[in-house]
N, C-alpha and C positions, 0 to 999 in steps of 0.2 A: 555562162560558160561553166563555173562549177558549184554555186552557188545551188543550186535548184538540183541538178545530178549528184552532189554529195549529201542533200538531205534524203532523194530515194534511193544513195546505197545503204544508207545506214536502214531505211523501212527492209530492203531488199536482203540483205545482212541478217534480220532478224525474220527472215520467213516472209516478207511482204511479196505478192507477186506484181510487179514492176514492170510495167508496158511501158518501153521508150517510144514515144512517139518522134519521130522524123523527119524532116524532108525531102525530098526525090534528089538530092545531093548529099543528103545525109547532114547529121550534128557536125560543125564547122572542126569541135573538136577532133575529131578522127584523123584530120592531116596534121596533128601539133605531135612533135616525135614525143620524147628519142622511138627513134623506130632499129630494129636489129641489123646488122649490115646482112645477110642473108636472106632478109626479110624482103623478097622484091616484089611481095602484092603490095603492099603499106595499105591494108583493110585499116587499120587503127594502128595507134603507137601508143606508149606505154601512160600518157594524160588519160586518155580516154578506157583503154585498158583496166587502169586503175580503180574510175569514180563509175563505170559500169558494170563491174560484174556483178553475177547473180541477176542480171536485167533481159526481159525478152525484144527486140526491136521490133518496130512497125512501121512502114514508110503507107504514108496519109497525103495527098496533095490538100491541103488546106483553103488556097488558091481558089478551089473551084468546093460548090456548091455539095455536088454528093460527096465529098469526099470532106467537109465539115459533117454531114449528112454519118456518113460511118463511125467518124469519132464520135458526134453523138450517141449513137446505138451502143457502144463500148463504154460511156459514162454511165450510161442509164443503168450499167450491170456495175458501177466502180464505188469502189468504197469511198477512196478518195483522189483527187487530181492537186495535182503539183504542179504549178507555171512559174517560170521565172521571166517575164518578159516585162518591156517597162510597161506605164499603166497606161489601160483603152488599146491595149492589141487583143485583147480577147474578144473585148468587147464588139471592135472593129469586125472581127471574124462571126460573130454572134453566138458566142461561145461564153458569154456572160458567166458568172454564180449564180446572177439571179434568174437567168434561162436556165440555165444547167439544171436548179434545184425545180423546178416546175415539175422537170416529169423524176427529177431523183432527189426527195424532200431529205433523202438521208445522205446525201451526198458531203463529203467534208472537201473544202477548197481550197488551198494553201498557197501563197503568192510571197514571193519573197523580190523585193526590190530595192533598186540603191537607197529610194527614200520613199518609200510605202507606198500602200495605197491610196484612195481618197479618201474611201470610206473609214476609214482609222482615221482622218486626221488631214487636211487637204498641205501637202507639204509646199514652200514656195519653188523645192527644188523638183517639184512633180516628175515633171519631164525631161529631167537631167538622165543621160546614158550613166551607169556608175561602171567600175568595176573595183577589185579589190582595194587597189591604193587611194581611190577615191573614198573609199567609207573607211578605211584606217586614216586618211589625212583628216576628213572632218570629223569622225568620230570620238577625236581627239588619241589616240594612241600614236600617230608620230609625234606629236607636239609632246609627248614625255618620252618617247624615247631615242636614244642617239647618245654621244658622246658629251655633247652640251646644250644649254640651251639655242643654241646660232646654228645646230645640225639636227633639224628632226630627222628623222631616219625610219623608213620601212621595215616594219618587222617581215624575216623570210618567207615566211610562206604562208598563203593567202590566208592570213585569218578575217580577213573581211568579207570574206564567200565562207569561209567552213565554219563562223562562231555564228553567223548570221543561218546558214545548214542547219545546226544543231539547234538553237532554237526554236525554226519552224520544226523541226522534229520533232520534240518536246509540246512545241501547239498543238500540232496534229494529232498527236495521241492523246492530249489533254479532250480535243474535238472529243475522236474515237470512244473515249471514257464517257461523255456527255452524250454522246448519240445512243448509246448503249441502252443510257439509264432513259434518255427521254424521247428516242427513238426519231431527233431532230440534228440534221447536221449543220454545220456553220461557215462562215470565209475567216480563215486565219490568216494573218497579216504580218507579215516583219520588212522591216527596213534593213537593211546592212547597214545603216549608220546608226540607227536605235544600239543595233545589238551590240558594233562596236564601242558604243559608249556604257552599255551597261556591262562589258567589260571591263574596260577600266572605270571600273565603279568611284575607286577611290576620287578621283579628279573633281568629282561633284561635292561629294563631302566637306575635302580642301577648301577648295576654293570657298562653298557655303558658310563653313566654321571659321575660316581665316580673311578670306578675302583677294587670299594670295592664289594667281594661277599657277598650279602645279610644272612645273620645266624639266628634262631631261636629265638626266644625271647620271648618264653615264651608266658603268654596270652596280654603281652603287644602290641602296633603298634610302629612301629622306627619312624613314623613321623607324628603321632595324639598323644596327653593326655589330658586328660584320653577318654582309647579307648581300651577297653576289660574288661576281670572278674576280680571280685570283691568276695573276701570273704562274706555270710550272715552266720546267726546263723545256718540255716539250710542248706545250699548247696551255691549255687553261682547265682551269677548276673552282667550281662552284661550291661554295661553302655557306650556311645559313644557320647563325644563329640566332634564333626566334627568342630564345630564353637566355637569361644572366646563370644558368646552369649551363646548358650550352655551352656557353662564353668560358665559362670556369674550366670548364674538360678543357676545350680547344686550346688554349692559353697554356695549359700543361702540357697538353701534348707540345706545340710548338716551342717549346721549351721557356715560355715565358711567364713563369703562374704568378710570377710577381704584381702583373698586369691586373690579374683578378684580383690580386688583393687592395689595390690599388683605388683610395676613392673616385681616381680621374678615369679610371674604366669601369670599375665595377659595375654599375647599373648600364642597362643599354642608353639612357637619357644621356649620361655623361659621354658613350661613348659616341652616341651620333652626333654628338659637338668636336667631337675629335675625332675623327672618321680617318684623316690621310693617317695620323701616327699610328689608328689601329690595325690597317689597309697595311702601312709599311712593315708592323710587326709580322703581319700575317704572310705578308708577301716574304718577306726576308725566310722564309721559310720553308714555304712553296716553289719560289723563283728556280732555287738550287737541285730541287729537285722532280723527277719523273712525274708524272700521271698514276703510275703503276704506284711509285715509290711512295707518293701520298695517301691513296689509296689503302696501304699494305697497313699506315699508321691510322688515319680518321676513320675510313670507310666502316662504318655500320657503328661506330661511336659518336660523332656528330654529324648532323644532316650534309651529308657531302658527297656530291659525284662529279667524274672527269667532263669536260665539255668533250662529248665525240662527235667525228665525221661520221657520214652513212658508212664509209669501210670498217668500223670499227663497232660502229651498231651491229652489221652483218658479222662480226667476227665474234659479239657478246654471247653469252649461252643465256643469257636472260630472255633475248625475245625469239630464242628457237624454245624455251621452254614454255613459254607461254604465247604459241603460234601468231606473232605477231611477222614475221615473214614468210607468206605463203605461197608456195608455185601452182601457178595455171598454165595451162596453153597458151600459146601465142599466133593465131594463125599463118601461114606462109616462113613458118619457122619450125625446124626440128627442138629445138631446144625447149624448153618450158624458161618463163620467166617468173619471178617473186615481185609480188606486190603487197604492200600495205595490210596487215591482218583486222581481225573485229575486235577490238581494244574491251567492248562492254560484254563481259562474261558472266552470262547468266548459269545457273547449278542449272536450272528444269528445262529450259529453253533454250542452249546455247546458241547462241549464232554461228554463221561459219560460210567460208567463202566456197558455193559449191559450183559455180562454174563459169569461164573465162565471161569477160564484155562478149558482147551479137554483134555478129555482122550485119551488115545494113541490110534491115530489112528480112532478116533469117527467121524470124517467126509472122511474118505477114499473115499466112496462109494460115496456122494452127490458130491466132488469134482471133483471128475471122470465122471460122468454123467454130470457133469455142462460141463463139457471140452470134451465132445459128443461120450463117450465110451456110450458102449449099456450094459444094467443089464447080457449079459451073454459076456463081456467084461470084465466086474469087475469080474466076477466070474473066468474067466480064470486067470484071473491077480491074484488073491488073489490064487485060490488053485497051482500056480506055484511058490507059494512064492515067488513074486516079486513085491506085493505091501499088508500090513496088513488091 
């Protein structure tokens, strides 16, 4: 679901041309809103809107024989293909890597699943359905985060599809680079429960060096302080000192320098032993006052920002300066809506969102003509219901 479409916007983001392939009901996500109240096609809502722009659509019946038959002919010209499905549905369709690369030896293949592939590694969870929460629950990241150890807790928003994205991203171009030099392409592989764990890198380390399983802790760090949220009058804020310098500023500003001098804080070792008195110092300070008002004093002197809602991100000059909210069309909608911008800013290359998610199916015909079907090619193909 977004797994596999957030790693080809970021290709599509950076100039990739990006063939959605389909089904004759279309990607499931298309009905998942919020959709506009004005909006009374509901082509797409704003999920799908999102992790598809810059992408051309292609609706393929897969089902039937030529129309596996056409996909093929459109690999045979692709640099590379992207699946997200669990593993042996390709195969089942006979849409193999290792079919695939026969008549396209340069081809790069990228598969991203709950728990990999075989050929990486035969998992015992092979054939488990995943989705997000499943590769954050076992990848280990709820089990350290939440308020304590007795509540692991869901981080918001799916990092178990978009860290697990961004890696197969990162493969695939590694491929790209390799095919370049030796003019052979290969199957890259990630798990979402790999990547989530090599996210929380730390957990392995711990436990290796200690013995002790790493637990929750709230918005505290087991081995920074102060190094998380903080109570404001109005919401919360994030504060992070990394360094016993750090520590020294903060402590003055909140008007406590006596803390720094102090051998029971001084060092961070001493002060992650006393973590509540340095948390209360800090809080006593914070509590009383605004977001704004904190701000006015830390902001850009110690590592510190306010915890914001999205109303308040949209309200920042920070990501209209750095086009991080950017409006496109919305079909069946006068208005334009803002999505998500390209976070990785290149000087020569830039990336950029140049135009809304496809309707299902809206480049059929140019796709197929690009891949040297004839205009009554398409037309046989479409009235035989084998491609929309």
């Amino acid at each position: 679901m977004l797994a596999g479409p957030f790693c080809t916007q970021i290709l599509a983001d950076h100039g990739a041309d990006v063939i959605k392939v389909e089904t004759m009901a279309g990607d499931g996500t298309r009905v998942t809103g919020p959709f506009l109240s004005e909006d009374q096609a509901r082509d797409y809502g704003g999920y799908f809107q999102s992790i598809n722009r810059n992408k051309r659509s292609i609706v393929i019946d897969l089902k039937r024989e030529e129309g596996r038959g056409v996909l093929r002919r459109l690999i045979d010209g692709a640099d590379i293909v992207i699946e997200n499905f669990r593993a042996g549905v390709m195969e089942r369709l006979g849409l193999s890597y290792e079919t695939l690369r026969q008549t396209n030896p340069r081809l790069i293949y990228g598969a991203v699943r709950g728990f990999g592939d075989p050929r990486s590694g035969v998992s015992p969870y092979a054939d488990w359905p995943a989705y997000d929460v499943v590769s954050q629950a076992m990848g280990g990241m709820m089990g350290i985060t939440g308020p304590d150890a007795q509540t692991p807790t869901k981080v918001g928003p799916g990092v178990g599809d978009t860290v697990p994205a961004l890696m197969l991203c990162v493969g695939v171009l590694a491929a790209v680079h390799h095919m370049h030099r030796t003019g052979r392409g290969q199957f890259v592989d990630v798990a979402m429960t790999d990547a989530v764990l090599a996210l929380c890198e730390r957990i392995v380390y711990q436990y290796s060096y200690t013995g002790q399983a790493p637990q929750a802790q709230g918005n505290r760090h087991p081995l920074l302080c102060p190094f998380g949220l903080f109570r404001a009058r109005d919401g919360h804020v994030s504060i992070a000192c990394a360094t016993d310098a750090f520590w020294e500023a903060l402590a003055g500003f909140i008007g406590r320098p006596d803390m720094a001098r102090d051998p029971a804080f001084a060092t961070n070792a001493a002060r992650v032993q006393r973590q509540q008195q340095v948390i209360d110092a800090v809080e006593a300070f914070t509590s009383v006052r605004t977001k704004d008002e904190i701000a006015a004093v830390l902001g850009g002197r110690v590592p510190f920002g306010p915890v914001y809602t999205a109303a308040e991100i949209f309200q920042d000059e920070h990501y209209a300066r750095r086009q991080m909210l950017v409006e496109v069309e919305q079909p069946g909608a006068c208005a334009a809506v803002q999505i998500v911008g390209v976070p990785i800013k290149l000087s020569e290359s830039p990336g950029a969102v140049r135009r809304r998610a496809p309707l299902l199916g809206e480049h059929t015909g140019e796709v197929l003509r690009a891949a040297g079907y004839d205009e009554d090619g398409v037309a046989r193909l479409r009235a035989a219901g084998v491609v929309r």
